[in-house]
N, C-alpha and C positions, 0 to 999 in steps of 0.2 A: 574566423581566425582559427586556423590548426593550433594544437594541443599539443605541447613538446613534453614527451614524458622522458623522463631519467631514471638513472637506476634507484631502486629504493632506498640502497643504504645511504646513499650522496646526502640524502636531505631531510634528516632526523630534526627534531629543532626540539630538544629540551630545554628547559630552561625560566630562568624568572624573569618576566619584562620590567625593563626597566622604570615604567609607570610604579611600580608598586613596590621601589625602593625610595622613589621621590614620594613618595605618599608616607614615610614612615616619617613621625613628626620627629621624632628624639633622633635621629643623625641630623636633620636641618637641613636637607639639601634642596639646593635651587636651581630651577631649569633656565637654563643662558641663552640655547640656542636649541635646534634641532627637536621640537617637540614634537612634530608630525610623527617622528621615528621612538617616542616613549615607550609602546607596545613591542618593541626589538626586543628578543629575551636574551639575557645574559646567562652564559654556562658558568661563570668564573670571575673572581676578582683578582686583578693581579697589578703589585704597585713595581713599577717601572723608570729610571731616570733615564733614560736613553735620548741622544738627538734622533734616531731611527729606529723603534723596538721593534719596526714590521718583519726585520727576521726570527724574532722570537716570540712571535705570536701564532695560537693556531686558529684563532677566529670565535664570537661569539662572546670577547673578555667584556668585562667593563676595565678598562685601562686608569690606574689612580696615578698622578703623579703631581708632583708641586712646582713643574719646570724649571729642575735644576739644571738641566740639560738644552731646555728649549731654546732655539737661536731667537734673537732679539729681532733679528730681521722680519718685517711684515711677510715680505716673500717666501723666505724660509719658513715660517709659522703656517701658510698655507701649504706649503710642501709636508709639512708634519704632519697637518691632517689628512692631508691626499692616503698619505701612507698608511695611516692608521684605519682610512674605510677601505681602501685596498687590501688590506690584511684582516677585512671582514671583524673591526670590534665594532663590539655590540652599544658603548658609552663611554667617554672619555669623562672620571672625574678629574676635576683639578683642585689642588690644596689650596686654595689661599693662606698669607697672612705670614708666609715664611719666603720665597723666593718672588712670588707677585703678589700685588695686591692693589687692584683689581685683578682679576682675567686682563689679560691680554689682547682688545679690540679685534686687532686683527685675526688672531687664534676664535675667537666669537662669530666673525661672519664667515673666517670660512668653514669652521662648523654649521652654522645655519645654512648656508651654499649648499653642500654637502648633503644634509639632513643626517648630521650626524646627532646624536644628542650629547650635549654637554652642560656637566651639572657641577655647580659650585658646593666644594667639600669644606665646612666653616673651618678655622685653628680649633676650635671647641670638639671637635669630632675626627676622631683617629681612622685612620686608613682600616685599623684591624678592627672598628666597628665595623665600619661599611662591608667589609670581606665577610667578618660575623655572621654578619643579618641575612647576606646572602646564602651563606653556605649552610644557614641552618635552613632559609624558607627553602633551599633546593632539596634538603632530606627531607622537609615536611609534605613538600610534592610527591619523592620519591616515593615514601611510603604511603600516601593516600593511592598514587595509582598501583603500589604494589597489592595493597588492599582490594582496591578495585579488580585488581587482574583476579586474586585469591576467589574475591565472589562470584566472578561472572564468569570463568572458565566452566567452575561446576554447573553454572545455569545452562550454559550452552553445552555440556554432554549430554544432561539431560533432555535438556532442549530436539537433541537429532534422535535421542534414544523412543521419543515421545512423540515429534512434531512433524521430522523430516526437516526438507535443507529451508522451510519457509518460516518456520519455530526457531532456526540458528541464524537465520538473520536478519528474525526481529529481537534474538539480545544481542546480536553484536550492538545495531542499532539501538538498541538502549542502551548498553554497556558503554559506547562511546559517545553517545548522545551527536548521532548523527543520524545519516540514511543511510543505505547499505540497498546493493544491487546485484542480482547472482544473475551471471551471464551462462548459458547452456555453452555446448563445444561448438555448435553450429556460430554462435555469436548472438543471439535470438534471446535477449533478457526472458529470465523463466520469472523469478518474483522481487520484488523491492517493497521495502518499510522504511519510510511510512507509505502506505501505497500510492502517493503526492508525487514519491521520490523518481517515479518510472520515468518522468517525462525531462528527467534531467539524463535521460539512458545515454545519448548523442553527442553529449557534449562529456561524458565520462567514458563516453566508448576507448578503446586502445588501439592506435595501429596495427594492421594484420601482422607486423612482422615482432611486434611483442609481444601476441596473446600469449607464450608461455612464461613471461618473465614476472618479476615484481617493479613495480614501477610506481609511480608518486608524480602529484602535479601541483603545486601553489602558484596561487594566484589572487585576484584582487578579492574574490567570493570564499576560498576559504581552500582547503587539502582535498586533494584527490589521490587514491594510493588504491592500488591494483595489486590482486595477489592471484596466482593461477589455483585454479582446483584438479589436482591432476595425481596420475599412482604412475611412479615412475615415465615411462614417454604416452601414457595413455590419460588423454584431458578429457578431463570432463566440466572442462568452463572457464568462468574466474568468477574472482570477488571482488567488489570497485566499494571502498569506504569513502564516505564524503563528509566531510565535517568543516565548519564556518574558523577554523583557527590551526595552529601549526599541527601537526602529527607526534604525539610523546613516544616514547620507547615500550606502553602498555597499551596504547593504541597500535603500534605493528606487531606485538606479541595477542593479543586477542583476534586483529585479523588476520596472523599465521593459522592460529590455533582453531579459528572459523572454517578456514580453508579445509583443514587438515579432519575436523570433522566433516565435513563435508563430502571431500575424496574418498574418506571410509566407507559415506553414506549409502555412495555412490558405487562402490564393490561391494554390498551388502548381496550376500547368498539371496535368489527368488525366494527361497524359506523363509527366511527372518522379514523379509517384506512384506511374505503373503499374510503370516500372523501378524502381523502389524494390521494390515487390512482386516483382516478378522476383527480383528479386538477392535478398530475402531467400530467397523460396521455390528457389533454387538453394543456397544454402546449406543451407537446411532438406532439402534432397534428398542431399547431400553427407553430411550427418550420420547419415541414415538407408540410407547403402549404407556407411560406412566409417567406422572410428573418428579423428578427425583430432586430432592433442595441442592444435593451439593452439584449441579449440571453445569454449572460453571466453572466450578473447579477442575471437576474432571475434562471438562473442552478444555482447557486451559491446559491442565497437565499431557494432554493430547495434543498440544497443538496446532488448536483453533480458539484462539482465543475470541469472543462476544463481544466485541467493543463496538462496532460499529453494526451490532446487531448480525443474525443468522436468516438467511435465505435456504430453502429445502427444493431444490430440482426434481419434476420426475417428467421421467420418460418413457414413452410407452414405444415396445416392440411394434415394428409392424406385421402384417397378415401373418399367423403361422411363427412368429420371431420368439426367442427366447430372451427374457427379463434380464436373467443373467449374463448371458452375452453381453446386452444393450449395456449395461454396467459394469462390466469388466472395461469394455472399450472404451468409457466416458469416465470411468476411473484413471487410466491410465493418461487418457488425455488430460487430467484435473492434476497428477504428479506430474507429468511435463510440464507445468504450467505454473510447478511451485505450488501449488495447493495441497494443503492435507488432506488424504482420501479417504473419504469418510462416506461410505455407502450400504447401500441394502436394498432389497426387493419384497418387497412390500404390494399385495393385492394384483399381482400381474404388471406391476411399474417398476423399473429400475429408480431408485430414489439417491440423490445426491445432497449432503449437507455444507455448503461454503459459507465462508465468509461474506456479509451482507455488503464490505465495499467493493466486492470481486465484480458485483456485480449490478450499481449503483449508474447511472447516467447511460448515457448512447453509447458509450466504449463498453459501461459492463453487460450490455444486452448481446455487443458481438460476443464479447469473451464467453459467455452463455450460450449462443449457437453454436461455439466450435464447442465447446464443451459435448454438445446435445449429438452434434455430428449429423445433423440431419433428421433425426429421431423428434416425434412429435415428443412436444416438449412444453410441460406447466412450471412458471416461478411463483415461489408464495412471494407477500410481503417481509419486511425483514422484523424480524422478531430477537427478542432476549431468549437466553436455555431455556427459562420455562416456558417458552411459547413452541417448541420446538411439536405440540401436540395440531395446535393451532394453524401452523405453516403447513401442515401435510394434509391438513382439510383445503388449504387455500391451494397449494400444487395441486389435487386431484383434482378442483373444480378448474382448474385453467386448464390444466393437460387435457380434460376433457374438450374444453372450449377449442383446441388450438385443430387447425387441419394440419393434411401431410406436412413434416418437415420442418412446422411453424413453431414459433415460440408465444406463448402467453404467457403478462402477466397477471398475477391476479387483480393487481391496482388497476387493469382495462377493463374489467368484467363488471366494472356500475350498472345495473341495468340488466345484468344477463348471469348474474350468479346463482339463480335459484335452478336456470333451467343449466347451466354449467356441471352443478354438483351431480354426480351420479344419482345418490339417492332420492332428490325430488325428482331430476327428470325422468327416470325410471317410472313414479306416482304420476307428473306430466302425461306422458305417453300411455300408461294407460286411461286417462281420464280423457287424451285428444281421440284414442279410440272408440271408446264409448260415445263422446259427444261429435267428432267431428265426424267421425267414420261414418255415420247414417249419410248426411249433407255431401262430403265426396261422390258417396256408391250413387246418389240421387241425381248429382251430374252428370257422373260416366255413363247413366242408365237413361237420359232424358236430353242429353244434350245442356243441361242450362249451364248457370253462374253464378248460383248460388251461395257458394263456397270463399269465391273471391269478393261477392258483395256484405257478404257478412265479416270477413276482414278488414273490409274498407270502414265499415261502420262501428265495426270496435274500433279501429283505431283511429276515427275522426271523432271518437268519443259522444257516436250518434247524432253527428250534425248531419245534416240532409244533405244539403249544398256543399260541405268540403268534398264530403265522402264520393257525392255522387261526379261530382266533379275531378275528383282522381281517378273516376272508373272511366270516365267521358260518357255519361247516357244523364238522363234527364232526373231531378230528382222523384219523379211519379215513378219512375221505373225502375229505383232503388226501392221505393217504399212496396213495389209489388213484390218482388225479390224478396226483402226483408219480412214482409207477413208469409209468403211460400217459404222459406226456410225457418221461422216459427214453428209453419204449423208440421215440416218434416222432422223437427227437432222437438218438439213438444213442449217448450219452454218458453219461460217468461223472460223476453228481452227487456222487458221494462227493468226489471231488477238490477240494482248497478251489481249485488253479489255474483249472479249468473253471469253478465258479462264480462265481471274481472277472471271468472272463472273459463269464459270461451277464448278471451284472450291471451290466457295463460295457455292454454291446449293449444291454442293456433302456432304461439313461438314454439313447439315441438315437432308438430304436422309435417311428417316427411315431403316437401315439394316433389308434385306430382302424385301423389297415392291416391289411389279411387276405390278405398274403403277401409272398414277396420281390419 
């Protein structure tokens, strides 16, 4: 079903629902009819004797009257109410005990028909409590979301001055205690928080012909309200708020004022960008020489906040490539993407620090390749600030692992981490030189098969019969193998130490080398 969106200002909805005036015990009021509609909120109380007050209504009242006016007619009783949810009020109390008493039957069901709510006002409770109670819980609303707007405005300067457009809306998202979705100019959602929120991107989308406007949607699930990110006729997106209940008057002033940070953000001089990226990436370089207590704080005041834990990307140039290069470009794709850019080059590797949910399930492994761009590319596990040392041991040993183009994580590497990490395999490689290199040069020089039978045998764990059986020859003729590459090797295969030792040089053994 298509999504009708309207203008924003049409469909404000301040106000106290009507639930939580029948919940106040000391007025006494009781629900007669239309309780499905309790949650309607009232802007206003206003007492009325009229047979027709629907021209002096402007919608949203709770209507009080004692039916001094009401026609006696059943017929005409439901024509009253037609007119009263026509004219959009929000509750019709009735006085008892002076002009009816009971309600009125008829005036009851067709309230209930209707889904209007209708609440019996006792003689014991005056019209100007019920107005009272009202007009004061509306100031007490007023000023908690003025309060509200006071807090969270300042969070969210800071928030762009620190984070970028992905830090401004995760406080709107908290500030309104919704989700929150920034759409690029192309229409291409760039980030959403909670990052849950994305996958509701389609159904908060905006028709092409209102992406500049502001726009609002209610519905059964809750508000949808669209606001453009733009600097005079040049856009640079929107912003879609979503929250489970009507929209207040500090919920469209905070996702104004989102926007409008935002649009700034987004004309920020390359200067102030690039030191931005500086400072992050010195941080990001601080974390990866030393472990600092407040690391948390500082990602945070940067930006990236830790909650779902930190993952460390690097990527390594190819043939001849420069580092910095590879990380300017994979930077740049990380801010399209809403991501705060947080980089550094590090041992010949362009290194990336994201958010741990960025990059979570089969979705965040793509969102990882475009990141990478092609560029072989290592992910650590996701770590807290302080492990930020840890993660860049686990990047190096997968980037290592990974070929052309590929991505590795380091949670694949069970099994293959020792010969992944640079510094063992380095120690690897010269030990498969020394031991293997003899047993190679002895085949390229003799023709045998030495090399591969003694593979086989390590890794049949010295069964006769598997081993010789994956080679396809007999096992008499592994066992000759086996003692002729002993005695080229000069070692004792008996020893389970030496063989864990040959099979460790085998997993490095360039395929194909015929010596050291």
């Amino acid at each position: 079903m298509a999504v009708r969106w309207v203008e924003l200002r049409e469909t404000t909805m301040d106000g106290v629902p009507v639930r939580w005036l029948v919940g106040r015990r000391d007025l006494g009021l009781t629900v007669l009819a239309g309780a499905a509609g309790l949650d309607t909120p009232a802007t206003w109380a206003h007492s009325i004797e009229l047979a027709d007050p629907g021209p002096w209504l402007a919608g949203g009242e709770l209507l009080l009257t004692t039916g001094l006016r009401l026609p006696a007619d059943p017929a005409a009783q439901r024509r009253y109410v037609a007119g009263l949810v026509g004219a959009g009020v929000a509750a019709l109390g009735f006085g008892t005990g002076l002009t009816y008493d009971p309600v009125p039957p008829a005036l009851v069901q067709a309230a209930e028909a209707a889904g209007l709510p209708l609440v019996e006002v006792p003689l014991p409770t005056p019209f100007v409590a019920v107005t009272r109670a009202l007009m004061e819980r509306l100031a007490e609303l007023r000023y908690e979301d003025a309060v509200r707007a006071a807090r969270s405005q300042p969070r969210m300067t800071r928030a762009v001055l620190r984070g970028g457009p992905s830090a401004v809306v995760r406080e709107l998202a908290v500030a309104a205690g919704g989700s929150v979705l920034l759409f690029g100019p192309d229409g291409a959602l760039r980030t959403a928080y909670p990052t849950a929120a994305a996958g509701r991107a389609a159904g908060a989308d905006l028709p092409a012909g209102h992406a500049a406007q502001s726009a609002v949607h209610s519905g059964p699930h809750g508000t949808a309200a669209a606001q453009p990110v733009q600097v005079g006729r040049r856009s640079h997106g929107r912003l879609v708020l979503l929250v489970e209940r009507p929209l207040s008057a500090t919920d469209h002033l905070l996702l104004g004022h989102a926007a409008s940070l935002l649009a700034l953000d987004a004309e920020k001089t390359p200067r102030l960008r690039a030191e931005r990226h500086r400072l992050n990436g010195l941080l990001l370089g601080l974390l990866l020489d030393t472990d600092l207590p407040a690391a948390a704080d500082l990602l945070a005041e940067a930006g990236l906040p830790a909650g779902p834990g930190l993952r460390l990307l690097a990527l390594a140039p190819g043939p001849g490539g420069d580092p910095h290069t590879v990380l300017a470009a994979a930077g740049a794709r990380a801010e399209a993407a809403g991501l705060p850019r947080f980089g550094a080059v590090r041992d010949g590797l362009a290194v990336l620090l994201l958010p741990g949910g960025e990059a979570a399930g089969e979705a965040g492994a793509e969102r990882v390749r475009a990141l990478a761009g092609g560029a072989r590319a290592g992910l650590s596990g996701p770590h807290g600030p302080e492990g930020v040392r840890t993660a860049w041991q686990e990047a190096r040993s997968a980037v290592a692992a990974a070929g052309d183009g590929g991505l590795v994580r380091h949670e694949s590497l069970a099994g293959s981490a020792l010969t992944a990490a640079p510094e063992t395999r380095a120690v690897l490689l010269a030990l498969a030189r020394a031991r293997i290199g003899p047993l190679a040069a002895h085949d390229a020089a003799h023709g045998t098969e030495l090399l591969p039978s003694l593979r086989a045998f390590l890794e049949h764990h010295g069964q006769w019969e598997a081993a010789a059986a994956s080679l396809g020859v007999h096992r008499h003729t592994l066992r000759t193998r086996i003692d002729r590459a002993r005695a080229v090797l000069g070692t004792d295969l008996d020893s389970a130490h030496v063989r864990a030792e040959l099979l460790m040089a085998l997993t490095v053994w360039p395929p194909g080398a015929t010596g050291p």
